[in-house]
C-alpha positions as CSV (number, residue, x, y, z in Angstrom):
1,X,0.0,0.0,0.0
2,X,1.4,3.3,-0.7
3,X,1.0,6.2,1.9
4,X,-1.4,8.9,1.1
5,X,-0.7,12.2,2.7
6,X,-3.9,13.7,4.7
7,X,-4.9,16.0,7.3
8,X,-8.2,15.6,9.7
9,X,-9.9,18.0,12.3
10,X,-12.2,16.9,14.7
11,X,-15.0,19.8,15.7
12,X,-16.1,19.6,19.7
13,X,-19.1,20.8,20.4
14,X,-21.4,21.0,23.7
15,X,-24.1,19.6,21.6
16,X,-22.6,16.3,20.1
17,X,-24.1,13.7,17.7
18,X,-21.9,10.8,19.3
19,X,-20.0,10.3,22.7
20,X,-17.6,8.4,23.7
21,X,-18.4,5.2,25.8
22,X,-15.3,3.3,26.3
23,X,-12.1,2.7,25.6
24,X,-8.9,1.0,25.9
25,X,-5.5,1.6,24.4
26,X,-2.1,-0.1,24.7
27,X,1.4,-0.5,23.3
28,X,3.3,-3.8,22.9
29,X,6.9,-2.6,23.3
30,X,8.3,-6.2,22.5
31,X,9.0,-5.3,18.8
32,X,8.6,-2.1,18.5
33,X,11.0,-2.2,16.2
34,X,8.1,-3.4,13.5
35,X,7.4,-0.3,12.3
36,X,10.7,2.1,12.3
37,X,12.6,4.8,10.8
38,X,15.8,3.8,10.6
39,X,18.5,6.3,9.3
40,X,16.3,8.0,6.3
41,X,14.0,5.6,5.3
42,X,10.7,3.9,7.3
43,X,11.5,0.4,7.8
44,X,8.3,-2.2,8.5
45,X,8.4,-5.9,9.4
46,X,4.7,-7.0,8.2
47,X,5.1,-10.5,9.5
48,X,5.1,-9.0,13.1
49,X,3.0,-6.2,12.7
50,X,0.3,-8.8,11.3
51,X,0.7,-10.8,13.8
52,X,0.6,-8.1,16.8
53,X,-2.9,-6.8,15.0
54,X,-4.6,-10.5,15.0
55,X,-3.5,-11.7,18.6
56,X,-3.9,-8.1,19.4
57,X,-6.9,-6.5,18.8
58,X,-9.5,-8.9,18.0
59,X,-9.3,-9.8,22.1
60,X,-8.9,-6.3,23.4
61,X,-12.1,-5.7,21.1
62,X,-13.6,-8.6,22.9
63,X,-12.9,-7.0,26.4
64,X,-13.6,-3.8,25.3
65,X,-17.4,-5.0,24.7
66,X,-17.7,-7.2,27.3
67,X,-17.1,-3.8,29.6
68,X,-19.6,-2.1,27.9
69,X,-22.2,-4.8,28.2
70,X,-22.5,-4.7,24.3
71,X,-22.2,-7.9,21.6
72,X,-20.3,-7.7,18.3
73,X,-24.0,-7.9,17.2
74,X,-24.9,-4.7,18.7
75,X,-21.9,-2.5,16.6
76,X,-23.3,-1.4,13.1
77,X,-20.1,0.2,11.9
78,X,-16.3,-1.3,12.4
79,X,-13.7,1.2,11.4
80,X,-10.0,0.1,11.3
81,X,-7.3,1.6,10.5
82,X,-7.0,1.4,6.9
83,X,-3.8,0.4,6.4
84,X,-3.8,-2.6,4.6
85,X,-6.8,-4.6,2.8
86,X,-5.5,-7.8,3.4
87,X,-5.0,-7.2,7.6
88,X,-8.8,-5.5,7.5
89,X,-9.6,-8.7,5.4
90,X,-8.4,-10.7,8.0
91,X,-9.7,-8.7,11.3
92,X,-13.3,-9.1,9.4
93,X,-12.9,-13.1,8.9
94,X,-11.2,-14.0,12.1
95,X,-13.8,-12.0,14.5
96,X,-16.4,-13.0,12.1
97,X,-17.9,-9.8,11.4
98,X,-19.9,-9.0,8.5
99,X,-18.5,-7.2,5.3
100,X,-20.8,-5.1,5.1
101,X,-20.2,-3.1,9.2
102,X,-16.2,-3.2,8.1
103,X,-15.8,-0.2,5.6
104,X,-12.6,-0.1,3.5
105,X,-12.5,3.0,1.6
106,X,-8.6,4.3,0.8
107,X,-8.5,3.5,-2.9
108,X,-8.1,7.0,-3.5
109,X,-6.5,7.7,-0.6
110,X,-3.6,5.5,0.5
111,X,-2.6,4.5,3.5
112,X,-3.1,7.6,5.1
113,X,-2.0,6.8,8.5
114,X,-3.8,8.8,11.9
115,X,-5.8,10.2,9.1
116,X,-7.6,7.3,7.7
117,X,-10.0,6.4,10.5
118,X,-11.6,10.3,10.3
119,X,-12.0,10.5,6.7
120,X,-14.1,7.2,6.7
121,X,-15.7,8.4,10.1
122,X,-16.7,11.3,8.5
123,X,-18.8,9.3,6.0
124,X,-20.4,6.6,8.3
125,X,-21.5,9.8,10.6
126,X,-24.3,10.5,8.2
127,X,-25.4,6.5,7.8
128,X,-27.1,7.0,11.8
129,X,-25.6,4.3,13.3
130,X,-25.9,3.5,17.1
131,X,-22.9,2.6,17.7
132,X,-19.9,3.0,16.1
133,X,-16.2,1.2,17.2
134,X,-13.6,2.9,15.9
135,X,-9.5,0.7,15.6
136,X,-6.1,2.3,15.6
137,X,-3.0,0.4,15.4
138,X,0.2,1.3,14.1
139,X,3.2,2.4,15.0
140,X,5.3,1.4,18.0
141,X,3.0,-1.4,17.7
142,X,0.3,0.5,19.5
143,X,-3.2,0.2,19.2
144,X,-6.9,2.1,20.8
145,X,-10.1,1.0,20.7
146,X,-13.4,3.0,21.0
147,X,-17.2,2.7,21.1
148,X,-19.0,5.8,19.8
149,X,-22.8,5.9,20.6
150,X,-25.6,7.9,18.8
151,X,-27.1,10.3,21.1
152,X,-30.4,9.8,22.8
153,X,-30.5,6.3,21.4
């Protein structure tokens, strides 16, 4: 995937659409060098950073739910980090979601790192979902999960 180059702002109001449940976040600092600039260039092991997303953050998804007294039912709208189609591929088969609550929209975008999960955000905002989990994982081998709920729903 080549990297896109984008820019996101997030408005705050008093007044909001969606709020914030839960969430979790986390490093894994074991292989940290996965994704790394080294000298000049960005260096990335896929091997490891696949394998830190599957072990990773289908069972911190799990938890998260389970502490929010929802089901992987109860989401209508998955948004991972867009990254790569094959790991979102994967995420999709292994938690057994259905294709059609795991958007995948960066074909003319790129991978356009922190940016990726806002642009398609900003497009799922309109669908009137209930509840919305938002995935970040990247870098440093980091990752944050979130469950966005509809107001007065």
């Amino acid at each position: 995937m080549i990297f896109g180059d984008a820019a996101t702002a997030t408005l705050l109001t008093i007044n909001p659409r969606y709020f914030n449940i839960d969430f979790t976040f986390g490093t894994s600092g074991e292989h940290f060098d996965a994704i790394i600039k080294k000298e000049k260039y960005l260096q990335m092991d896929g091997r490891n950073v696949f394998n830190f997303v599957m072990k990773t953050i289908p069972a911190d998804i799990i938890n998260l739910l389970k502490r929010s007294n929802l089901d992987k039912k109860d989401i209508d709208c998955y948004i991972f980090h867009q990254g790569s189609k094959f790991i979102l591929d994967r995420l999709t088969k292994n938690m057994e979601l259905p294709e059609d609550k795991v958007p995948f929209d960066i074909y003319n975008y790129g991978n356009t790192v922190s940016s990726s999960i806002p642009i398609i955000l900003e497009k799922e905002l309109e669908k009137g979902h209930k509840y919305i989990l938002l995935s970040a994982f990247g870098v440093g081998l980091s990752f944050y999960n979130t469950i966005l709920k509809m107001e007065n729903n």
